[in-house]
MDTraj code that builds the backbone (N, CA, C; nanometers):
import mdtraj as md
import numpy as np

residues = "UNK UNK UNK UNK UNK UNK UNK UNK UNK UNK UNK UNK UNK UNK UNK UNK UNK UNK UNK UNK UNK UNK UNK UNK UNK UNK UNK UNK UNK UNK UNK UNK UNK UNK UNK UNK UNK UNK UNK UNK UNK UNK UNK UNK UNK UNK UNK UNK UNK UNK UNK UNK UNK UNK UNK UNK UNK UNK UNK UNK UNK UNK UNK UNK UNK UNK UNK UNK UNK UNK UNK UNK UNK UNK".split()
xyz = np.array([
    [0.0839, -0.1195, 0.0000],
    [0.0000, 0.0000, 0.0000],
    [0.0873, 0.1244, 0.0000],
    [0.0660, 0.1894, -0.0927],
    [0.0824, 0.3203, -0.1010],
    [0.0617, 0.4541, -0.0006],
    [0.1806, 0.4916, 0.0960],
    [0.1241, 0.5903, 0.1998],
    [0.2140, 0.6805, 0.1937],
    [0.1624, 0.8215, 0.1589],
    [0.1945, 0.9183, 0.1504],
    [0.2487, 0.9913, 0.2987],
    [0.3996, 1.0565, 0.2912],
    [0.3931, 1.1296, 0.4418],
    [0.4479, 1.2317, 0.4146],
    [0.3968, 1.3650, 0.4599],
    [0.4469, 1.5095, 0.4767],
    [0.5432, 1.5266, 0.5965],
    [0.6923, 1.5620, 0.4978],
    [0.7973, 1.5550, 0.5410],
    [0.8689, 1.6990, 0.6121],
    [0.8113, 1.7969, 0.5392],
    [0.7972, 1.8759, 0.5574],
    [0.7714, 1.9910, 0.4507],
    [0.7184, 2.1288, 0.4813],
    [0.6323, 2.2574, 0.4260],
    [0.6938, 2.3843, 0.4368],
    [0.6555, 2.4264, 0.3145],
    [0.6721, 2.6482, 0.3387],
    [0.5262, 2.6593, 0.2730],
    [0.5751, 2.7857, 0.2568],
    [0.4603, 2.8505, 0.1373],
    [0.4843, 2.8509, 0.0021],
    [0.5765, 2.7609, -0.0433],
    [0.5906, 2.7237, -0.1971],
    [0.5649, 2.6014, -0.2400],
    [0.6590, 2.4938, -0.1445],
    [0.7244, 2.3971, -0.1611],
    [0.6234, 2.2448, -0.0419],
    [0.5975, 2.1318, -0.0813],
    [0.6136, 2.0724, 0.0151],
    [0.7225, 1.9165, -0.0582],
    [0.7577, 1.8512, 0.0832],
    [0.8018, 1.7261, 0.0342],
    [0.7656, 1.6167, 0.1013],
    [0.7462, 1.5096, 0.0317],
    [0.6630, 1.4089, 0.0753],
    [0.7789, 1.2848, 0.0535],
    [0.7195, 1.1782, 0.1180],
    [0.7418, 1.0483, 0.0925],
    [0.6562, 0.9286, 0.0922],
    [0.6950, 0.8290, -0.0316],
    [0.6216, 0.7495, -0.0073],
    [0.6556, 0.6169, -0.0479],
    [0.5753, 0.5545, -0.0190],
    [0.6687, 0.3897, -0.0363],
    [0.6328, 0.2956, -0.1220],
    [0.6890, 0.2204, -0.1725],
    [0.6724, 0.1737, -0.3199],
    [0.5817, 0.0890, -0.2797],
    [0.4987, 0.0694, -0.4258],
    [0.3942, -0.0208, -0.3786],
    [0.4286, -0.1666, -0.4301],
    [0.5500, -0.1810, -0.5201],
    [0.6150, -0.2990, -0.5350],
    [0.7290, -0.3522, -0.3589],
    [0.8123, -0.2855, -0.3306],
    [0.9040, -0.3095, -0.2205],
    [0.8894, -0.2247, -0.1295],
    [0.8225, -0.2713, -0.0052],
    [0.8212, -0.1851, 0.1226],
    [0.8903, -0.1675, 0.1725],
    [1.0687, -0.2293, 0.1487],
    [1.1335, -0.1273, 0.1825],
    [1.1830, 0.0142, 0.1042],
    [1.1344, 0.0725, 0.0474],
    [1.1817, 0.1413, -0.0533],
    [1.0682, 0.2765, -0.0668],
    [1.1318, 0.3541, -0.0656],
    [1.0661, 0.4927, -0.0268],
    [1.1085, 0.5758, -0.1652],
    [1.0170, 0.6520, -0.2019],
    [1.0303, 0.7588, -0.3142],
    [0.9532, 0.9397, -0.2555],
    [1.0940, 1.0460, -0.2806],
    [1.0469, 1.1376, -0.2574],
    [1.0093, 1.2376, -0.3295],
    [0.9215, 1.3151, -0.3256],
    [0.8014, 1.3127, -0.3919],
    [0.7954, 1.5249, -0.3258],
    [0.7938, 1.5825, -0.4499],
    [0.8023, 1.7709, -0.3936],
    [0.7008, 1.7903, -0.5051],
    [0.6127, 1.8735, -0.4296],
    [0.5646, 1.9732, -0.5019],
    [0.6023, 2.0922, -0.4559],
    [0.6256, 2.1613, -0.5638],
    [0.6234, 2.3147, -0.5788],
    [0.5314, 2.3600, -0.6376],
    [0.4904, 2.5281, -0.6008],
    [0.3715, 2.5714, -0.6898],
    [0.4300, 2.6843, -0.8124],
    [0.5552, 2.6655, -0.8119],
    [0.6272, 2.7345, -0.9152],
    [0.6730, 2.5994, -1.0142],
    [0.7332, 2.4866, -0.9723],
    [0.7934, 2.4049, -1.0573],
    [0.7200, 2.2824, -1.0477],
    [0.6293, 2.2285, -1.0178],
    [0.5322, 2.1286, -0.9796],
    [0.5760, 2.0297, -0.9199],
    [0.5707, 1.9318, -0.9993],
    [0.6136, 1.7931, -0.9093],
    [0.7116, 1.7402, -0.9945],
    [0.7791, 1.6766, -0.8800],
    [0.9063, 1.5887, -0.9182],
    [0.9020, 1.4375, -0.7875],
    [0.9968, 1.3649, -0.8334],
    [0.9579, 1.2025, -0.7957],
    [1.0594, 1.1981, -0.8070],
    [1.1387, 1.0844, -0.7229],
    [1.2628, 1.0263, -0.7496],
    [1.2387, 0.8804, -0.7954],
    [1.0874, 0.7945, -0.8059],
    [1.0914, 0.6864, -0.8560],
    [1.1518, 0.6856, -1.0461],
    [1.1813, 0.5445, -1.0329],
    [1.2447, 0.5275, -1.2182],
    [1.0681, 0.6063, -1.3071],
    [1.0024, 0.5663, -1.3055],
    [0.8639, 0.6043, -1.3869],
    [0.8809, 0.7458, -1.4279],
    [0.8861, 0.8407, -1.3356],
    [0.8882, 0.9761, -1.3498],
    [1.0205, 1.0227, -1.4117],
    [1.1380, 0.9219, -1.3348],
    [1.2993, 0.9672, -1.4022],
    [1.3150, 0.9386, -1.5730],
    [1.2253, 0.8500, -1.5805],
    [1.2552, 0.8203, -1.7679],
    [1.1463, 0.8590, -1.8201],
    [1.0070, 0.8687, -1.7776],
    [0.8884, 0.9252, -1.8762],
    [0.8584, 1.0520, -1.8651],
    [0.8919, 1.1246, -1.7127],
    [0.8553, 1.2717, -1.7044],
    [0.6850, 1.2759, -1.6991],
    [0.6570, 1.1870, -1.6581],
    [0.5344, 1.2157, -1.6644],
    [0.4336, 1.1833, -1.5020],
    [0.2786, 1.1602, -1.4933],
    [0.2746, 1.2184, -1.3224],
    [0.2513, 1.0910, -1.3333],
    [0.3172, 1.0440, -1.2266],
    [0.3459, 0.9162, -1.1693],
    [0.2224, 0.9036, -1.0358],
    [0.2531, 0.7636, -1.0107],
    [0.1434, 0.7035, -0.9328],
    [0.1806, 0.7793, -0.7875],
    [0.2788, 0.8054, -0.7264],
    [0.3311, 0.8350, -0.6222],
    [0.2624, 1.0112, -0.6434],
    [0.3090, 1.0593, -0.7496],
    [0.2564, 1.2066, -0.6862],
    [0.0975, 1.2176, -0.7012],
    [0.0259, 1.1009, -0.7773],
    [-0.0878, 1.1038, -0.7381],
    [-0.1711, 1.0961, -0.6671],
    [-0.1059, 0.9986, -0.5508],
    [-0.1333, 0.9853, -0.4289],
    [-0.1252, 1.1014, -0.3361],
    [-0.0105, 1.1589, -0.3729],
    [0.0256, 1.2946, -0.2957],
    [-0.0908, 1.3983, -0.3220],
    [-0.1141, 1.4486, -0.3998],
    [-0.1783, 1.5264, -0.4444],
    [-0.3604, 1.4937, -0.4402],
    [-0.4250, 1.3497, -0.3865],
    [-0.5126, 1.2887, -0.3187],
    [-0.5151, 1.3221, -0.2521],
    [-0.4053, 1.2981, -0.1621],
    [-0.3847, 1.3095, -0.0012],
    [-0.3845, 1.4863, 0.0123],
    [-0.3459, 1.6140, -0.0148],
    [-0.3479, 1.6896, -0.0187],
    [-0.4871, 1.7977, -0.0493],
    [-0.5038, 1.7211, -0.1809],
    [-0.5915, 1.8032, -0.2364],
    [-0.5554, 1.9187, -0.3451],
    [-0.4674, 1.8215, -0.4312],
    [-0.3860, 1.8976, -0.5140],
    [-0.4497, 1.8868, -0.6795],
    [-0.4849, 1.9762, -0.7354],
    [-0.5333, 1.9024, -0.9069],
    [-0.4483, 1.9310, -0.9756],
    [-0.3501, 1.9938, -0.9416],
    [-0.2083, 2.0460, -1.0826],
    [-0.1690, 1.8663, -1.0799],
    [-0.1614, 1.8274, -1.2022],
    [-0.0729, 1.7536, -1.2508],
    [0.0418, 1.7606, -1.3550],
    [0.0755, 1.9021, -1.3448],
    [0.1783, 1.9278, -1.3820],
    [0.3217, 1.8554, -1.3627],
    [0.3943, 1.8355, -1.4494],
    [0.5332, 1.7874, -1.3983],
    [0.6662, 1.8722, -1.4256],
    [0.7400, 1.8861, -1.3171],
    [0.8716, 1.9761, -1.3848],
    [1.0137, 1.8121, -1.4911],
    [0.9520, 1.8767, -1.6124],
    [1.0627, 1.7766, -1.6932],
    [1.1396, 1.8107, -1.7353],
    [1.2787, 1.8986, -1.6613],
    [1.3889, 1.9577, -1.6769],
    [1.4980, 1.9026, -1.5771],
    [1.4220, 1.7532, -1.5547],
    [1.5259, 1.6893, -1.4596],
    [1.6216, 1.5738, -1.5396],
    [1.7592, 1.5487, -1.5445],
    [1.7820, 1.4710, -1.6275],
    [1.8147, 1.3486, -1.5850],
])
top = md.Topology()
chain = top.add_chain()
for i, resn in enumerate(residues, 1):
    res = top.add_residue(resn, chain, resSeq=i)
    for name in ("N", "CA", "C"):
        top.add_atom(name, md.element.get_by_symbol(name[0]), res)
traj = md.Trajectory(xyz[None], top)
């Protein structure tokens, strides 16, 4: 299961974590910004750039509808 945790917050930025839903030991962290959106450190997001299952959860859990992604990560 997929569980989202707020890691910590400002007024731009938050960062989350969450844990793979293949290996529980294994955690992916997970930022939104409201200038640069979201970014993921799982492989899905690192090679497709696109919104991954993890920041979807985040953004559930939040109450977030940008599914924006910042894809200027290489």
């Amino acid at each position: 299961m997929i569980s989202p945790r707020l890691l910590e917050s400002n007024d731009e930025t938050l960062f989350l974590e969450v844990r793979s839903s293949t290996n529980t030991e294994v955690w992916y962290d997970v930022m939104y910004d409201k200038f640069h959106h979201w970014l993921c450190t799982c492989p899905d997001y690192y090679f497709r750039k696109r919104f991954c299952k993890h920041m979807r959860e985040c953004a559930e859990l939040l109450g977030i509808s940008d599914v924006t992604v910042y894809a200027e990560v290489c």
